[in-house]
C-alpha positions in Angstrom: 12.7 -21.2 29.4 12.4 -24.2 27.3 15.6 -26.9 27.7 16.2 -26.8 24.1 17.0 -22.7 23.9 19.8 -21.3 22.9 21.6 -17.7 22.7 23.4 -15.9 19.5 25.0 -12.5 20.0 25.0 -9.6 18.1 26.2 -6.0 17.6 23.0 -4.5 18.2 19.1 -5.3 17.7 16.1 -3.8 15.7 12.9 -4.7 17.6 10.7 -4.0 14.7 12.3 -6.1 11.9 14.1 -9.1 14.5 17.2 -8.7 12.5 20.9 -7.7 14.4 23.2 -5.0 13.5 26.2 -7.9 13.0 26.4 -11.7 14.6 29.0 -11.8 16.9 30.7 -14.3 18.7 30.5 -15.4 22.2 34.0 -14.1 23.4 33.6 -11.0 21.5 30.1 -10.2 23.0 31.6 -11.1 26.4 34.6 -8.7 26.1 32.0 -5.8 25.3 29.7 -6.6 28.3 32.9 -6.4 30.2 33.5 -3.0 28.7 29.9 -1.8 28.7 30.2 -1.4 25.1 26.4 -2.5 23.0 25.6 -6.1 22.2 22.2 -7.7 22.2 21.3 -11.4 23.1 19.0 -13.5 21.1 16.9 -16.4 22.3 16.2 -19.3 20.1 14.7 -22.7 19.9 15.7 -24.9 17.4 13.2 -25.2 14.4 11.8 -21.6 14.8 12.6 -19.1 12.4 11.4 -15.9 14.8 13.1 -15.7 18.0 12.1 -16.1 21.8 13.2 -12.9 22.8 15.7 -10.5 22.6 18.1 -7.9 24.7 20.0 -5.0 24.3 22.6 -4.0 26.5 24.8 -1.0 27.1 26.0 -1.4 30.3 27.9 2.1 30.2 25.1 3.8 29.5 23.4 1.9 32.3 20.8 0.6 29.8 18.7 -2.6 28.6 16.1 -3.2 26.4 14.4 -6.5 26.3 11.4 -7.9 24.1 9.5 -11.3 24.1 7.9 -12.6 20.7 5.0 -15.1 19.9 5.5 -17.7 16.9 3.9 -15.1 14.6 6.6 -12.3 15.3 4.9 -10.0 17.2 6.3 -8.7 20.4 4.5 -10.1 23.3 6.3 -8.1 25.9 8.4 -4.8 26.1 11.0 -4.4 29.1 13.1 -1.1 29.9 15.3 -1.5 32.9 17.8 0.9 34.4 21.2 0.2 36.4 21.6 1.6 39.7 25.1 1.4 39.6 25.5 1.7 43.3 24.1 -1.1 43.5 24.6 -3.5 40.7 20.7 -3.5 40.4 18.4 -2.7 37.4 15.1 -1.2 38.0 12.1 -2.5 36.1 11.7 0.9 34.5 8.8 0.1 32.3 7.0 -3.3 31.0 4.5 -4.1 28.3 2.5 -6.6 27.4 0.2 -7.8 24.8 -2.4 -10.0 24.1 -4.0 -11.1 20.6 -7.0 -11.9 19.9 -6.1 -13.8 17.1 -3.2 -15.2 15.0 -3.9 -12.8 12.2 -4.3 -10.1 14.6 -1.7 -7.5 14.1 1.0 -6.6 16.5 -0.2 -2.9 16.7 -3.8 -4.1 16.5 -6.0 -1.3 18.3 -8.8 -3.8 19.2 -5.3 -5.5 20.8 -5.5 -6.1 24.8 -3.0 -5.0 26.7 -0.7 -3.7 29.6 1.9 -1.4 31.0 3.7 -0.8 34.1 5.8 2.3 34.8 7.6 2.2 37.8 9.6 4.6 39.9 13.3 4.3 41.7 11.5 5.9 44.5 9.0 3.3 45.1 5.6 4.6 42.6 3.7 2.3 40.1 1.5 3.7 37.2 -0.4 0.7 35.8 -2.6 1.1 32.9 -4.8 -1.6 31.5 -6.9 -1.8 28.0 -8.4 -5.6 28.7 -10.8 -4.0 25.0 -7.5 -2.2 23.4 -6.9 1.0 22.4 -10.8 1.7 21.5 -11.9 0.8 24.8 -11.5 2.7 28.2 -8.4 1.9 30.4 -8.5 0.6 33.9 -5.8 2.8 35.7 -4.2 3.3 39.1 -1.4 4.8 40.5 0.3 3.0 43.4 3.2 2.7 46.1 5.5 -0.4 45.6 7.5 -2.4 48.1 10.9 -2.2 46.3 11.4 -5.6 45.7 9.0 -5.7 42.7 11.2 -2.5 41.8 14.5 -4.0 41.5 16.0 -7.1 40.1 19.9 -8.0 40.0 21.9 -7.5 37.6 23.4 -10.7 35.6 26.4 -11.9 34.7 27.0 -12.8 31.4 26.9 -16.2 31.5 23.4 -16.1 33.9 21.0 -14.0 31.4 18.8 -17.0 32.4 18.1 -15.3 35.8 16.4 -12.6 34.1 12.6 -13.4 33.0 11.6 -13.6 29.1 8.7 -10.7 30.2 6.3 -11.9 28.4 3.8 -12.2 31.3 2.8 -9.4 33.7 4.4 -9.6 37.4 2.5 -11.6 39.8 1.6 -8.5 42.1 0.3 -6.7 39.0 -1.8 -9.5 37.7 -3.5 -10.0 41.4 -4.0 -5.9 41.4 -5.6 -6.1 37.9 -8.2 -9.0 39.2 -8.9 -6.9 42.4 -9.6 -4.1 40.1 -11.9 -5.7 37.2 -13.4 -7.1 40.3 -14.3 -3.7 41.6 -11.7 -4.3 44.7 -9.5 -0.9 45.6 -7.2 -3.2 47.5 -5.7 -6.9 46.9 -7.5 -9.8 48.5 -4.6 -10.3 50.9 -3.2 -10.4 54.1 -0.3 -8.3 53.5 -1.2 -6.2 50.1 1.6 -6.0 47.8 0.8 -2.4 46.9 -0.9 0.2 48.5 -2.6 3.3 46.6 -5.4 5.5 46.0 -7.5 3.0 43.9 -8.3 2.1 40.5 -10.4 4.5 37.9 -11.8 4.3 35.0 -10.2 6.4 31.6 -12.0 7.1 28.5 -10.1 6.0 25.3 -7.4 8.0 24.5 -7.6 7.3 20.9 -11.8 8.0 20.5 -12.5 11.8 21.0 -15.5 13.9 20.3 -14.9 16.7 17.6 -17.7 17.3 16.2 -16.8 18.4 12.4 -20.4 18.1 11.2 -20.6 21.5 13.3 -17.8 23.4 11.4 -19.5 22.0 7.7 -22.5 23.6 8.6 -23.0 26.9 7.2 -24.7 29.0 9.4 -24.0 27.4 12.8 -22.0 29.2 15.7 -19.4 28.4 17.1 -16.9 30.5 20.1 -19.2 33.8 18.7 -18.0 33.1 14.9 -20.5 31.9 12.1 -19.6 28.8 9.8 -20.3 29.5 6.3 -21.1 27.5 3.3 -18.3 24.3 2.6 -16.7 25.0 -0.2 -15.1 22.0 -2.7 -11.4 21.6 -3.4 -11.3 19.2 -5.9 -11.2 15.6 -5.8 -8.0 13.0 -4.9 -8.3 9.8 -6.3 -6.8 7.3 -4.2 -6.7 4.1 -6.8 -3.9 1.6 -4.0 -6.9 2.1 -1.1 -4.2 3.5 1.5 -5.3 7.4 2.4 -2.3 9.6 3.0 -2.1 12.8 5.3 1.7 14.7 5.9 3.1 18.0 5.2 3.9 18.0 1.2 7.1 19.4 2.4 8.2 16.7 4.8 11.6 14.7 4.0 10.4 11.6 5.6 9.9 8.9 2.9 7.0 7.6 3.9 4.1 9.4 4.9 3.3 10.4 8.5 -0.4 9.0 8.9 -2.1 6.4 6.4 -5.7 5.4 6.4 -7.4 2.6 4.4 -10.1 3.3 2.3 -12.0 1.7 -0.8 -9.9 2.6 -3.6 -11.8 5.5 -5.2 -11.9 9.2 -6.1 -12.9 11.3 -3.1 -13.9 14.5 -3.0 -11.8 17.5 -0.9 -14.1 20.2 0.9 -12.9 23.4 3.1 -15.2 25.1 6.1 -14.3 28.3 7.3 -15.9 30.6 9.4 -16.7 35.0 9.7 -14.6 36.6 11.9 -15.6 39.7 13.5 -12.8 41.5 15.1 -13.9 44.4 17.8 -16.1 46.7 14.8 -13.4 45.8 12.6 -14.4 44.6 8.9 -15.1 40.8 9.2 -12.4 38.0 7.9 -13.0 34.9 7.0 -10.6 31.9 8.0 -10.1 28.3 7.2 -10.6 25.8 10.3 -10.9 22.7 8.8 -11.4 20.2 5.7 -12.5 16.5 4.9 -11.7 14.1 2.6 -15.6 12.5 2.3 -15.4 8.7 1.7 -19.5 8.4 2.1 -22.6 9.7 3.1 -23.1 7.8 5.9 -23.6 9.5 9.2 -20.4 9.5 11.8 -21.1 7.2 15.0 -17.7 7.7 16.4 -14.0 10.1 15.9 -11.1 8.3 16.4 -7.1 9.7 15.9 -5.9 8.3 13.1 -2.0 6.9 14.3 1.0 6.7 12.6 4.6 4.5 12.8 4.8 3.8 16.6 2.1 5.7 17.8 0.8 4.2 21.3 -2.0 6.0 23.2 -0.4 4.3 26.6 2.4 7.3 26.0 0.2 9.8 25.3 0.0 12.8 27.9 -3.6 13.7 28.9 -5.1 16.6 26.7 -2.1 15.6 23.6 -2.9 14.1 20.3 -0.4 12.2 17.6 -0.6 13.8 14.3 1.4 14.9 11.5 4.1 17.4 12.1 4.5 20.8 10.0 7.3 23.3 9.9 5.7 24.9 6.4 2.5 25.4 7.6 0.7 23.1 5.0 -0.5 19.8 5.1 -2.1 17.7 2.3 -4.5 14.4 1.2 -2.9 12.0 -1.5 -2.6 8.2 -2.4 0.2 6.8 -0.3 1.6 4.6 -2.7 1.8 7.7 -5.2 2.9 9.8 -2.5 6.7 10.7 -3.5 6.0 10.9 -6.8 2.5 13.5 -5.9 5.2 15.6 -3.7 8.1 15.6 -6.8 5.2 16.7 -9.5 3.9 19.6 -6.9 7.6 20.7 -6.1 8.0 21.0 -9.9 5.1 22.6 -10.8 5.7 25.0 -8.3 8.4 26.3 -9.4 8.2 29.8 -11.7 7.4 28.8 -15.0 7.8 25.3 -14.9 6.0 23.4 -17.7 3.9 21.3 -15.5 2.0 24.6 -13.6 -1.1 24.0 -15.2 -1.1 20.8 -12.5 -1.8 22.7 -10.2 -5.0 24.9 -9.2 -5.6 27.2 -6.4 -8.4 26.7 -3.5 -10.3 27.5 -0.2 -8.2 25.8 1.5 -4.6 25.6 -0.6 -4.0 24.1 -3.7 -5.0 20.9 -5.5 -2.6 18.9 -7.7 -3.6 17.0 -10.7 -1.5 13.9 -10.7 -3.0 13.2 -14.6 -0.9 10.2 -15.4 -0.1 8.5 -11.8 -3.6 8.2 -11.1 -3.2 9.8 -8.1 -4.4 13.6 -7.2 -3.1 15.7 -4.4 -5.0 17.9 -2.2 -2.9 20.3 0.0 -4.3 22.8 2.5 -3.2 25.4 4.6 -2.6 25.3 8.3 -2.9 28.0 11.4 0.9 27.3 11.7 3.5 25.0 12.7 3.5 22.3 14.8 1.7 18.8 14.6 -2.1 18.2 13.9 -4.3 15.3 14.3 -6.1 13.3 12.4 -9.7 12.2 12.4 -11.4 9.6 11.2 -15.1 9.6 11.4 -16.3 6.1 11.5 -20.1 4.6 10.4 -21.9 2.7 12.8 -20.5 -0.7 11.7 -17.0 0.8 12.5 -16.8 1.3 8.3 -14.6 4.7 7.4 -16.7 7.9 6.3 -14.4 10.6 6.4 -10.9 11.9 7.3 -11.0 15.3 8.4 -8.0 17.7 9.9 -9.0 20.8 12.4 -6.2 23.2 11.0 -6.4 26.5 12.5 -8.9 29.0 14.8 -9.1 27.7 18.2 -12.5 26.3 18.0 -14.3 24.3 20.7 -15.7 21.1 18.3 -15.9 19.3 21.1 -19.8 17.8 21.6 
């Protein structure tokens, strides 16, 4: 740590913003480590606005959070340790750490390199490293560790300097990761650190390989059902550039997923596809819509993330979406988007003034927004429960649509 750093204390600590819940002073953060009650630590150097690095502590809860930042603000490193009170120990329960490209890159950047280490009280190691980012495939392994990478002690309050800043990955991690991008299964070493089943090679969890051009074309089969002909639903314009995709009916206050596009109007179109049900009369059913941004043919699928979404969490065969407990989900400006979802629950209502707003379709409804200068398009889903997001990208990486898969369990995989 550099000679000139010092520590401020505070009642707690938001990693996001780098702002406390309360400054506190030294005696009063010591009398709550003593009594395990929440403070965090903050480490500074004189002359820089953005903090070192940060901790949260409940020792009670047996609990602490730490996180390293770069000049720019953005977190460099993520630690989670756990106490073993029997002990006095804290077990490196997860770490994170990032690397940008650039100083305009952005902290959640998916093009950003990075890597995270899980570990186990009973000795396992999951390591998973994106050297391209998100979009690129991840070099994984899972692995036995000798336990003392596991453990570390833990500090008293006046020796928080014994603990490392994290933001650099453990030197038996960094020598595994060479072996592996190296094509080694085992450390060059006499006595390997680690010991495992070797290192393989993911697909990205955020690309996937829906293919929705399938389900828009009419006359295609797909699981022994026929597509039929795309209808339109209208048009959303979307004049601030930022695509928005929630459930109309969420209370969050800002929406779920966000997408930027070329401010413009975009039109809204609804596939479906004939049912036939064991000689019963045949049914047709919506499985998806788009929002089109342009013709231009789709190279690549990709999930479209929201707040905090981070594919290194993500279970194999899951997906991030937007969550719906009314069945509906809905294209709109994001900027516009509170005032779009007030206007729809109003003209809603049973004879409200502003009905004429609002026009049925294929797929739902679509909302005129007249004077915001924003239009909403909502559509129906199979159900409840949260639904990804596509984006269908050009060649040169440029958006060309946004599409939703909402109900029929169809296989558009390629």
């Amino acid at each position: 740590m550099p000679d000139t750093m010092y520590v401020t204390f505070e009642e707690s600590w938001d990693a996001k913003s780098r702002t406390g819940g309360g400054a506190l002073s030294e005696e009063v953060a010591r009398v709550r480590d003593a009594a395990g009650l929440p403070y965090a630590v903050v480490y500074r150097v004189p002359g820089r606005e953005v903090p070192l690095a940060a901790r949260m502590v409940v020792w009670r809860a047996g609990v602490l959070d730490s996180w390293a930042y770069d000049e720019y603000g953005r977190r460099t490193a993520e630690a989670e340790l756990q106490m073993r009170t029997d002990e006095g120990q804290l077990l490196i329960r997860r770490l994170l750490v990032r690397r940008y490209p650039e100083g305009q890159t952005g902290e959640f950047d998916v093009h950003c390199p990075r890597t995270v280490v899980e570990l186990s009280a009973g000795g396992t190691a999951r390591i998973s490293h994106q050297p391209q980012g998100m979009r690129g495939a991840s070099l994984e392994a899972q692995l036995t560790v000798a336990d003392e990478h596991l453990w570390t002690p833990r500090p008293g309050f006046d020796d928080w300097s014994a603990l490392p800043v994290a933001d650099a990955l453990p030197h038996w991690v960094a020598a595994e990761l060479v072996a592996a991008e190296l094509g080694a299964a085992e450390p060059a070493a006499a006595e390997p650190a680690v010991a495992g089943s070797g290192w393989r090679l993911e697909p990205s969890r955020l690309l996937g390989s829906p293919d929705f051009d399938r389900v828009f074309r009419p006359g295609t089969h797909i699981g022994g059902v026929r597509v039929r002909e795309a209808v339109p639903c209208g048009s959303v314009r979307v004049p601030s550039g930022v695509l928005a995709v929630d459930c109309p009916q969420s209370g969050d206050e800002e929406p779920r997923i966000t997408v930027a596009v070329p401010p413009g109007t975009y039109p809204v179109e609804a596939a479906s596809v004939e049912v036939a049900d064991r000689g019963q009369p045949s049914y047709e059913e919506l499985v998806a819509v788009r929002l089109q941004v342009s013709d231009v043919p789709v190279a690549a699928w990709e999930m479209a993330l929201g707040p905090g979404d981070d594919t290194l969490r993500l279970r194999a065969g899951a997906a991030f979406g937007f969550g719906t407990d009314a069945a509906t989900g809905a294209f709109g400006d994001a900027d516009a988007w509170q005032d779009l979802r007030g206007l729809l629950d109003r003209a809603s209502r049973p004879g409200s003034s502003e009905a004429d707003k609002i026009a049925s379709t294929e797929a739902g409804a679509h909302l005129d927004g007249g004077g915001l200068g924003a239009d909403m398009a909502v559509f129906y889903t199979g159900g409840d429960g949260v639904y990804p997001v596509w984006v269908g990208r050009s060649a040169s990486g440029e958006v060309v649509c946004v599409a939703v898969h909402t109900g029929l369990d169809l296989d558009l995989d390629d």
